[in-house]
C-alpha positions as YAML, in Angstrom:
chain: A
units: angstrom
residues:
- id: 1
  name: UNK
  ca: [70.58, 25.10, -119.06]
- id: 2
  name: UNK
  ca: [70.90, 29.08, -119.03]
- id: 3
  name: UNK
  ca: [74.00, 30.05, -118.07]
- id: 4
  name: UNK
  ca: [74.35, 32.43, -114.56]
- id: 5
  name: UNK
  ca: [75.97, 36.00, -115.46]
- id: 6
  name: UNK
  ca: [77.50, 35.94, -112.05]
- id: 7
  name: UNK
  ca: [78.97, 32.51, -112.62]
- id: 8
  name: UNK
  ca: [79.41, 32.11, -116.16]
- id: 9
  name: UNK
  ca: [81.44, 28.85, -116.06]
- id: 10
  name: UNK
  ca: [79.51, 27.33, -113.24]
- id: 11
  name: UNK
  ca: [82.57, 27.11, -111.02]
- id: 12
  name: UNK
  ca: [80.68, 28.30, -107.90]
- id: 13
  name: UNK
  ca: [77.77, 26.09, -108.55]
- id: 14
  name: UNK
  ca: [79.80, 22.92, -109.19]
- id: 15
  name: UNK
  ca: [81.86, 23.61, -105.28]
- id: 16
  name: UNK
  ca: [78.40, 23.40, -103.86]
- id: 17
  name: UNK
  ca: [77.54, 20.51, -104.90]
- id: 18
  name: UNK
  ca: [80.63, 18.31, -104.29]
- id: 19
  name: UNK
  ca: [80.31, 16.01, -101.23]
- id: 20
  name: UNK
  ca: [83.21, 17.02, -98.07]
- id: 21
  name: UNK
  ca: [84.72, 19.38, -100.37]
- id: 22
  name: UNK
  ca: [87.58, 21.16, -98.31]
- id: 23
  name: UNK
  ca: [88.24, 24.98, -97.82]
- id: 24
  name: UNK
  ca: [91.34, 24.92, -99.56]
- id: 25
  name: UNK
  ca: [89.67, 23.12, -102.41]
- id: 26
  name: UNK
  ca: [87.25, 26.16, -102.68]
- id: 27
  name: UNK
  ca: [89.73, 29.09, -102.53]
- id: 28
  name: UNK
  ca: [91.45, 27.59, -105.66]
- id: 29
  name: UNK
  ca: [87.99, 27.64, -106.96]
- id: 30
  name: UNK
  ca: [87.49, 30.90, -106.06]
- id: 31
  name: UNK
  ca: [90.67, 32.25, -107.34]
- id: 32
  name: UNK
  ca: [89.78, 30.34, -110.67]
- id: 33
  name: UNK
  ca: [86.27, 32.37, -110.70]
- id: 34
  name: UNK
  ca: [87.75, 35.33, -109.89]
- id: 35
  name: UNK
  ca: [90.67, 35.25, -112.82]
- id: 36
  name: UNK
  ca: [87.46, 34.40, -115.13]
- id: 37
  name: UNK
  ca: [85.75, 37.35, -114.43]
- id: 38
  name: UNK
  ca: [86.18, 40.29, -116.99]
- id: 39
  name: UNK
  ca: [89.08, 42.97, -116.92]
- id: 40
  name: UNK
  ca: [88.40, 45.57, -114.57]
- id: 41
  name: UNK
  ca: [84.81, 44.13, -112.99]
- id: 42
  name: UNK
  ca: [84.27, 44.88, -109.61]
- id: 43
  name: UNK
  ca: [83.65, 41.90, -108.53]
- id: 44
  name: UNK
  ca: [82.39, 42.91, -104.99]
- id: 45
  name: UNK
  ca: [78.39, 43.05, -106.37]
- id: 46
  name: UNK
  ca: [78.83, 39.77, -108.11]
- id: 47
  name: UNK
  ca: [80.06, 38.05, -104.56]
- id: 48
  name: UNK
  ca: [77.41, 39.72, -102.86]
- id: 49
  name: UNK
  ca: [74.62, 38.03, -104.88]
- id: 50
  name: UNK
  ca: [76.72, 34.98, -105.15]
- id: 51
  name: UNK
  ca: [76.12, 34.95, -101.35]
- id: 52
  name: UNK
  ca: [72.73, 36.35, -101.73]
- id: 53
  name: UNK
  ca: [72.26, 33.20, -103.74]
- id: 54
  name: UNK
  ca: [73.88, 30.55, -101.37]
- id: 55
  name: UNK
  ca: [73.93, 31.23, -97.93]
- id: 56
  name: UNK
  ca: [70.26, 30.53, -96.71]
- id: 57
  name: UNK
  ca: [71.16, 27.30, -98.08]
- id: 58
  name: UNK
  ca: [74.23, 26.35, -97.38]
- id: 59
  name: UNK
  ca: [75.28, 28.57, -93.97]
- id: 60
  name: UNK
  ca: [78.38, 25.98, -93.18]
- id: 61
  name: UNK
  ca: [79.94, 25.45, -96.37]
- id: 62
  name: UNK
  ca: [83.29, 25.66, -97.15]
- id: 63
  name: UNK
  ca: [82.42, 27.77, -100.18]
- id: 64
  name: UNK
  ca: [80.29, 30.13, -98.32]
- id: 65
  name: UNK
  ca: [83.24, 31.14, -96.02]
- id: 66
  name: UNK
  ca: [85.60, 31.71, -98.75]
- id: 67
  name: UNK
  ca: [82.87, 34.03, -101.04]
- id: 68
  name: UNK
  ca: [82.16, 36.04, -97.00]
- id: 69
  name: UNK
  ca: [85.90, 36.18, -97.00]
- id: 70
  name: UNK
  ca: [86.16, 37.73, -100.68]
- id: 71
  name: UNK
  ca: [83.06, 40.12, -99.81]
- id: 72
  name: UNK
  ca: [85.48, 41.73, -97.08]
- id: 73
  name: UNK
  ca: [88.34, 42.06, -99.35]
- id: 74
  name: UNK
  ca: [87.07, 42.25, -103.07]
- id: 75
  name: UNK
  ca: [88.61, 45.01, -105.01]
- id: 76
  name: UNK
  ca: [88.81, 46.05, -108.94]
- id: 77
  name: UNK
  ca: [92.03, 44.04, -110.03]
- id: 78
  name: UNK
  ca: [94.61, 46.40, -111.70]
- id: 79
  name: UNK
  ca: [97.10, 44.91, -113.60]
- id: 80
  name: UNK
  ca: [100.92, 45.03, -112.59]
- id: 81
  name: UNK
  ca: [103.73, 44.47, -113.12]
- id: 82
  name: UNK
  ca: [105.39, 45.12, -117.09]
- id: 83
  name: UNK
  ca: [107.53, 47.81, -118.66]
- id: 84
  name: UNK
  ca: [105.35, 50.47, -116.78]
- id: 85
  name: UNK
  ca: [106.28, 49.40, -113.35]
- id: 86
  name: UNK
  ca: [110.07, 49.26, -113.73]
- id: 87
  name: UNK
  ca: [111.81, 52.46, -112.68]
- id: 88
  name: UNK
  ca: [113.16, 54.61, -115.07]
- id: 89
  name: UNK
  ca: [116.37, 55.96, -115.10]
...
């Protein structure tokens, strides 16, 4: 099986397919995408066609409401935190 680009680990996939999975099952699968995806992606195109991909299909999911949800708030993570965020003296 080819692996997705958009869903490299299949984690999205995989939610879709689980029988009376719950929403708060698929936000920690979401999270667990999202912490997968590379440093510094924008990963507001990849939900997009994630959607693009699943909603005609599955309009009431669980999954699909979290990824509609991410689509209105995706950003490009920064990293914080560490010796740069402390204040100097």
């Amino acid at each position: 099986m080819e692996r997705d680009p958009l869903d490299h680990k299949g984690l999205i996939r995989e939610a879709y397919r689980i029988e009376a999975i719950t929403l708060g099952e698929c936000r920690s699968i979401f999270l667990d995408w999202a912490l997968s995806t590379p440093d510094g992606t924008d990963s507001r195109p990849m939900i997009a066609a994630l959607l693009d991909k699943y909603r005609a299909d599955f309009p009431d999911h669980p999954m699909t409401q979290v990824l509609e949800e991410g689509n209105q708030r995706a950003m490009v993570p920064r990293r914080r935190g560490g010796w740069r965020s402390r204040p100097r003296d």
